[in-house]
C-alpha positions in Angstrom: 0.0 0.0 0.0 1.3 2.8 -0.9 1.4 6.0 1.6 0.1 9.7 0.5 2.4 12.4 1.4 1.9 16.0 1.6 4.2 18.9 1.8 3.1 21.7 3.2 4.6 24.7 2.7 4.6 27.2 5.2 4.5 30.5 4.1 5.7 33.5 6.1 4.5 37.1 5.4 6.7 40.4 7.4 5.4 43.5 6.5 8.0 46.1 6.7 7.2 49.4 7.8 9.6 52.2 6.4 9.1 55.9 7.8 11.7 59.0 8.1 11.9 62.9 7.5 13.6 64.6 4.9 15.7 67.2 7.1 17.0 70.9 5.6 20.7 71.3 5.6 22.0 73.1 8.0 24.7 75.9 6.7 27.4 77.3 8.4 27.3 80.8 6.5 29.4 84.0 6.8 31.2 87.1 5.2 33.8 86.2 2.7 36.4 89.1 3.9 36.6 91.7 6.6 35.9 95.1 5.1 34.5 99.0 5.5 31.4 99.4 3.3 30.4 103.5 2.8 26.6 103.4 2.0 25.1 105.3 -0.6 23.4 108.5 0.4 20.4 108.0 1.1 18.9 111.8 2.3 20.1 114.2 0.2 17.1 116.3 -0.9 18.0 119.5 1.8 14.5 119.4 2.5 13.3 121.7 5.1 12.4 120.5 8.6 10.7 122.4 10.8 11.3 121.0 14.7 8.8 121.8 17.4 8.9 122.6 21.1 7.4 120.4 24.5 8.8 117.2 23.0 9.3 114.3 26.3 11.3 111.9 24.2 12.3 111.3 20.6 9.6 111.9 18.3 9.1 111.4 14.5 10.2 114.9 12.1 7.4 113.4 9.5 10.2 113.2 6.9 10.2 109.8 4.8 11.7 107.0 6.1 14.7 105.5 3.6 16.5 103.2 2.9 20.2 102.5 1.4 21.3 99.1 -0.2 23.8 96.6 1.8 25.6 95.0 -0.4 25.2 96.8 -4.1 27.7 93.4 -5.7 24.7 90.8 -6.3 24.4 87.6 -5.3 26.9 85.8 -4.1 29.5 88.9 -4.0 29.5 88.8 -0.3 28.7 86.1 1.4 29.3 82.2 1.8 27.1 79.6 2.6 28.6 76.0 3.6 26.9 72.8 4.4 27.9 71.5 8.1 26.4 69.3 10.5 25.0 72.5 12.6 23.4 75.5 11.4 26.0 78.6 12.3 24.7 81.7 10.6 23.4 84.2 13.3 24.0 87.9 12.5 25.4 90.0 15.1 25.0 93.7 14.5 26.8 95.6 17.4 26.4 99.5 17.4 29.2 102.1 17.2 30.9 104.0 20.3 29.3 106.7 22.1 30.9 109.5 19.6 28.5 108.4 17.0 25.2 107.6 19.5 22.9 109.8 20.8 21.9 109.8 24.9 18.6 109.4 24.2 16.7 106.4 23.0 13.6 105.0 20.8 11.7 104.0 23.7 8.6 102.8 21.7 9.8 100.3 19.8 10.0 97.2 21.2 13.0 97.0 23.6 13.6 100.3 22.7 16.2 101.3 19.5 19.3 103.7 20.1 19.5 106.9 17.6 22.8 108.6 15.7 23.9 111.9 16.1 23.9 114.4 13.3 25.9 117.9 13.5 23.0 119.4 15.0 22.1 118.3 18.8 18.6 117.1 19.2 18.5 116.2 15.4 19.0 112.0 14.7 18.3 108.8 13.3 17.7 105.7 13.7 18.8 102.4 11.4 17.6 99.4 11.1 19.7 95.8 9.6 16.8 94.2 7.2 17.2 90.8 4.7 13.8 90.6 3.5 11.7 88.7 0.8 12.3 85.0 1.6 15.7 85.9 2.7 17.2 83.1 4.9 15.2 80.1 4.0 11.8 81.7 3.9 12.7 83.8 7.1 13.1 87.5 7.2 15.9 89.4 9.2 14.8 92.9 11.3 17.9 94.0 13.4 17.2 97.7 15.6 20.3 99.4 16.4 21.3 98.8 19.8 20.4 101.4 23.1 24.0 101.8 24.0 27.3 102.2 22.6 29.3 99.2 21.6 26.2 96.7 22.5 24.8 94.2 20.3 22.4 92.1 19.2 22.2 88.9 17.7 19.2 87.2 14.5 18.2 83.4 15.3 20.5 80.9 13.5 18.2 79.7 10.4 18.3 76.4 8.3 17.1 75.3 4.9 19.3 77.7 2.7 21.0 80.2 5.0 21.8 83.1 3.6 23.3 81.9 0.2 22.7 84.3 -2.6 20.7 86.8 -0.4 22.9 89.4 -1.1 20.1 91.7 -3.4 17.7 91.2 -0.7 19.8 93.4 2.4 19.3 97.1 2.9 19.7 99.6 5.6 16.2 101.6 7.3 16.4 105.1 8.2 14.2 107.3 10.3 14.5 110.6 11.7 13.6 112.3 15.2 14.1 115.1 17.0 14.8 114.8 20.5 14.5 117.4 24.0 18.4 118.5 23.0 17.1 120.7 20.0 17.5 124.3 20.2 17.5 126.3 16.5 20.8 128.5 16.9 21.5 131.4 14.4 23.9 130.4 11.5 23.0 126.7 12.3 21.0 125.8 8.9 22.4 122.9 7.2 21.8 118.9 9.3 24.5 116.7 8.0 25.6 113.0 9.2 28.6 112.8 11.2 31.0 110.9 9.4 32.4 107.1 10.7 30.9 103.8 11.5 27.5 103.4 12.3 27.2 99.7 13.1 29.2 96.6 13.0 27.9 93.1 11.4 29.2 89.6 11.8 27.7 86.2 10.9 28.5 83.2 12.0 31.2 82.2 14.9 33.3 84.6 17.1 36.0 84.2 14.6 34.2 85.2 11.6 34.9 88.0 9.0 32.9 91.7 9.5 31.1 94.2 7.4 31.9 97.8 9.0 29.1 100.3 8.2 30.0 103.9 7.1 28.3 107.1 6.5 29.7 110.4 5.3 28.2 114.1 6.1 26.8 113.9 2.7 24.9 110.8 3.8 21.9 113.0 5.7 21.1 116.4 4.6 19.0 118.6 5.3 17.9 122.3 6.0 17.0 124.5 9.1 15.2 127.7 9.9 17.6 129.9 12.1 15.7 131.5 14.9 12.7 133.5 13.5 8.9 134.1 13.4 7.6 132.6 10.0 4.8 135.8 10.0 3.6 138.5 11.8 0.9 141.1 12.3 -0.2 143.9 14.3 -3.5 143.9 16.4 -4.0 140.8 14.2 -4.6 142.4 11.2 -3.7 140.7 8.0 -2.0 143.5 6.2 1.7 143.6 5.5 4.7 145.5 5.3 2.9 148.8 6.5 0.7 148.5 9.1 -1.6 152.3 11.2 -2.4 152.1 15.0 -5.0 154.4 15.5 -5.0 156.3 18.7 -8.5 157.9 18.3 -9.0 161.5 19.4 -8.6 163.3 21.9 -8.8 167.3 23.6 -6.7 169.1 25.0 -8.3 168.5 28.4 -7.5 165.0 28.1 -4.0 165.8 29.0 -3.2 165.5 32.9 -2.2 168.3 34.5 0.4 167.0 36.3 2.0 164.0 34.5 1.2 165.2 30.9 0.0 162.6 29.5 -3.3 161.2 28.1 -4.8 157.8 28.6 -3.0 155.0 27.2 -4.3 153.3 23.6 -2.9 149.4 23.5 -2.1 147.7 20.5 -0.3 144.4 20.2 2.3 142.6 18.0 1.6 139.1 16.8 4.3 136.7 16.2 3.6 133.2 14.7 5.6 129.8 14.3 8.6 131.2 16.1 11.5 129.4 17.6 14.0 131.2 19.1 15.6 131.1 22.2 15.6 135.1 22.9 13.6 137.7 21.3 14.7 141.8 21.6 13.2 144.7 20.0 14.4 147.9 19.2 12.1 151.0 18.0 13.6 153.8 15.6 11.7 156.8 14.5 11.5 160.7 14.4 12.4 161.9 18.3 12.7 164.0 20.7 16.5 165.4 21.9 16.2 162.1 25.1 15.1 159.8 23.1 12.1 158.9 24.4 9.3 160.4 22.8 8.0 160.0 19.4 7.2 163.3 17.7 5.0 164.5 15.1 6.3 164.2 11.8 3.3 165.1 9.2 0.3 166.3 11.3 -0.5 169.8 12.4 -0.9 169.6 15.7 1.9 170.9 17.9 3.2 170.4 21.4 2.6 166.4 21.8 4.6 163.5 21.4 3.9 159.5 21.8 5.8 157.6 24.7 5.7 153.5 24.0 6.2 150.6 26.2 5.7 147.3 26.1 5.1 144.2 28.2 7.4 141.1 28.1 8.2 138.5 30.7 4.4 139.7 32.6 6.1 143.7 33.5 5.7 146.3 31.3 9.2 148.3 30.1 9.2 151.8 28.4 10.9 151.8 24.8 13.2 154.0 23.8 12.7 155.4 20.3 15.3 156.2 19.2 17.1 152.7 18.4 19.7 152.9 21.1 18.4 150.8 23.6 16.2 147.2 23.2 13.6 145.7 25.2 13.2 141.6 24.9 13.0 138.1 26.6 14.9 135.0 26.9 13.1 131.7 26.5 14.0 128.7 28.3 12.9 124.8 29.6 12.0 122.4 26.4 8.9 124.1 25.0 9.6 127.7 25.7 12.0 128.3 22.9 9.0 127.5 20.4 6.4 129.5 20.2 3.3 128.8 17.9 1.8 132.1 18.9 3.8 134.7 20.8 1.9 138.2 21.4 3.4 140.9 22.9 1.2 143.6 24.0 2.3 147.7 23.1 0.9 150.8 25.0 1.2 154.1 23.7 0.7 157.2 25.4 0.3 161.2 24.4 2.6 163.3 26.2 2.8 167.0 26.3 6.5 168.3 25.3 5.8 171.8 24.3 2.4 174.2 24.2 -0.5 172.1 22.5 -2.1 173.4 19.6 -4.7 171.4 18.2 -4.3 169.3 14.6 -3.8 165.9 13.5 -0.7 163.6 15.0 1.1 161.3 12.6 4.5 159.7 13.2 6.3 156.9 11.5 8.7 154.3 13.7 10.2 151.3 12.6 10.3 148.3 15.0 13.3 145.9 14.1 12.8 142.3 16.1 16.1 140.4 16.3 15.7 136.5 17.2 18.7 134.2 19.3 
C-alpha cells in the first residue's frame, strides 16, 4: 500500500514598515572678507524740517523713512554659505561707540532702539539691519540698532538655505527724530551726518569675518530755519509790510495836569511759528532830543509827542525810540523756545512836550525784532 504524502509549505509574510523625515541642511554661513562698506546717500534732498517745542522723548520729524542698499555686488558677492552638521549663521549687529550715539533712545519700539547723532544736537536717526523677501530660507531678518554704545544684538541661526545668494535682498532703514536737546541756533542751517561707522555686522562664529558700516556728512542732509517768526501782524490784522495804529482822538483837556500825559491806547504785535531762544526789539523813529518820545512828523498839531512801552516777561518796560536801547526776553525749559503764537502787547501814550495846539498827529517808527 502505498502511503500519500503531503508537503506543506509554510509560508511567512513580514510587512516592513519604512518611515523618516527629509531634514533641511544646515549651513554654516558668513562674510567672505573683513571690510568697511560706505553706503550710498540716502537723504540728500535739503529738505526743510521744521522741529517743534514740548517734546518728552524722541519723536518722528514726518520726513520719509529710507533706505540705502547693503551689499550693491549681487548675489553671491559677499557672502558664503557651507553645508555643516550645525546651522552657524546668526547675524550679530553691534552699534558704534558713544561718539556716533545719541543719549537718548527710541523707547517705543520694542525694547527700545538707540538713535545717531547728526551735526546738529537734538537732530538724529535711527537704522535698522533688514534681509527681507524669503531671505534666509523663507525667514526674514529685522535688526534695531542697539540702546547703548558698543552693544549688540544677535538674529536666530536659520536652516534650509541660510543666507546663500541673499545678497540683493539686504538694505539699511532710516528714520529721523528730534529729540528734547534741539535748540535752532543762528547760522546753524544745514543737518548733515557725522561721518564714521555706524554699526558693526558679523555672521557666523566669534572668529568670523565683519562688514563695517560707514556714512559720510553727505549721507543726511537737510535744511533749518535759524531762529525766527515765519509771520507777523499787528492787532492781528492781516495787512503787510505797512501797518496804522490808530490812537482815536482826543482834547486838549484830556492831557493831565500834572503828568502830561493822556490815557494810554494798546495795540499788540503778533508773532507766529517762532523758535527762538531770545527775542529783543528795538524801536527807531523821528524823536525828541532824550530819546524817548515820538514826535509829530506830518500832522499839524503841535506840542505832543507819543511815549511806547511794552510788556514782556508779565512787566511792562518803556521803549526807547530812538534805536539805542532794546527791550526783549529769553526763552527757556523744552517748549519755551518754540512759540506757535507769541503776542506781545504795546501801550502808547500822548505826552505833552511843548504848548498844544490842536491838529492831527502822525508819526512813523520802525520796530526791528532780532531773534537768538
Amino acid at each position: 500500500m502505498m502511503k500519500r504524502r503531503y508537503l506543506l509549505l509554510l509560508l511567512f509574510c513580514t510587512l516592513f514598515s519604512f518611515a523618516g523625515q527629509v531634514l533641511a541642511t544646515n549651513y554654516k554661513c558668513y562674510f567672505k572678507s573683513s571690510q568697511t562698506i560706505i553706503l550710498p546717500n540716502f537723504w540728500t534732498a535739503n529738505q526743510l524740517i521744521s522741529p517743534i517745542g514740548g517734546t518728552s522723548g524722541a519723536v518722528g520729524l514726518g520726513v520719509t523713512e529710507t533706505t540705502a542698499a547693503l551689499f550693491p555686488g549681487g548675489q553671491g558677492s559677499e557672502i558664503t554659505c557651507d553645508p555643516s552638521p550645525q546651522s552657524n549663521n546668526a547675524v550679530t549687529y553691534t552699534a558704534p561707540d558713544a561718539g556716533m550715539m545719541d543719549s537718548h533712545i527710541l523707547s517705543d519700539s520694542g525694547n527700545g532702539q538707540g538713535l545717531l547723532k547728526t551735526n546738529v544736537p537734538g537732530i538724529v536717526y535711527t537704522m535698522e539691519i533688514r534681509c527681507a523677501n524669503d531671505c534666509a530660507g523663507g525667514n526674514q531678518l529685522y535688526l534695531n540698532m542697539p540702546t547703548q554704545p558698543g552693544a549688540s544684538v544677535t538674529s536666530d541661526e536659520y536652516v534650509g538655505g541660510g543666507y546663500k545668494n541673499s545678497e540683493p535682498n539686504w538694505d539699511v532703514f532710516f528714520s529721523l527724530y528730534q529729540t528734547p536737546d534741539y535748540r535752532p541756533q543762528a547760522g546753524q542751517t544745514n543737518v548733515m551726518a557725522i561721518p564714521g561707522t555706524i554699526g558693526i555686522l558679523k555672521m557666523g562664529d566669534s572668529t568670523a569675518n565683519i562688514i563695517r558700516i560707514n556714512v559720510t556728512t553727505g549721507s543726511v542732509l537737510f535744511k533749518l530755519n535759524e531762529p525766527t517768526c515765519l509771520t507777523y501782524s499787528i492787532n492781528n490784522s492781516n495787512m503787510r509790510d505797512h501797518y496804522d495804529v490808530n490812537f482815536g482822538d482826543f482834547f486838549v483837556s484830556d492831557f493831565d495836569k500834572t503828568s502830561g500825559y493822556t490815557a494810554e491806547r494798546r495795540f499788540t504785535l503778533d508773532l507766529y511759528n517762532c523758535s527762538m531762544n531770545s527775542i529783543s526789539i528795538t524801536v527807531n523813529g523821528a524823536h525828541t532830543a532824550d530819546g524817548n518820545t515820538l514826535i509829530n512828523q506830518s500832522g499839524t498839531a503841535e506840542g505832543v509827542g507819543v511815549d511806547l512801552a511794552a510788556q514782556l516777561v508779565n512787566s511792562w518796560e518803556a521803549i526807547k525810540v530812538d534805536g539805542s536801547a532794546s527791550v526783549g526776553a529769553n526763552f527757556s525749559g523744552n517748549d519755551g523756545w518754540y512759540q506757535p503764537y507769541y503776542q506781545i502787547p504795546f501801550s502808547g501814550k500822548l505826552k505833552k512836550i511843548g504848548e498844544i495846539k490842536a491838529g492831527s498827529f502822525s508819526s512813523t517808527a520802525t520796530f526791528t525784532i532780532s531773534y537768538n
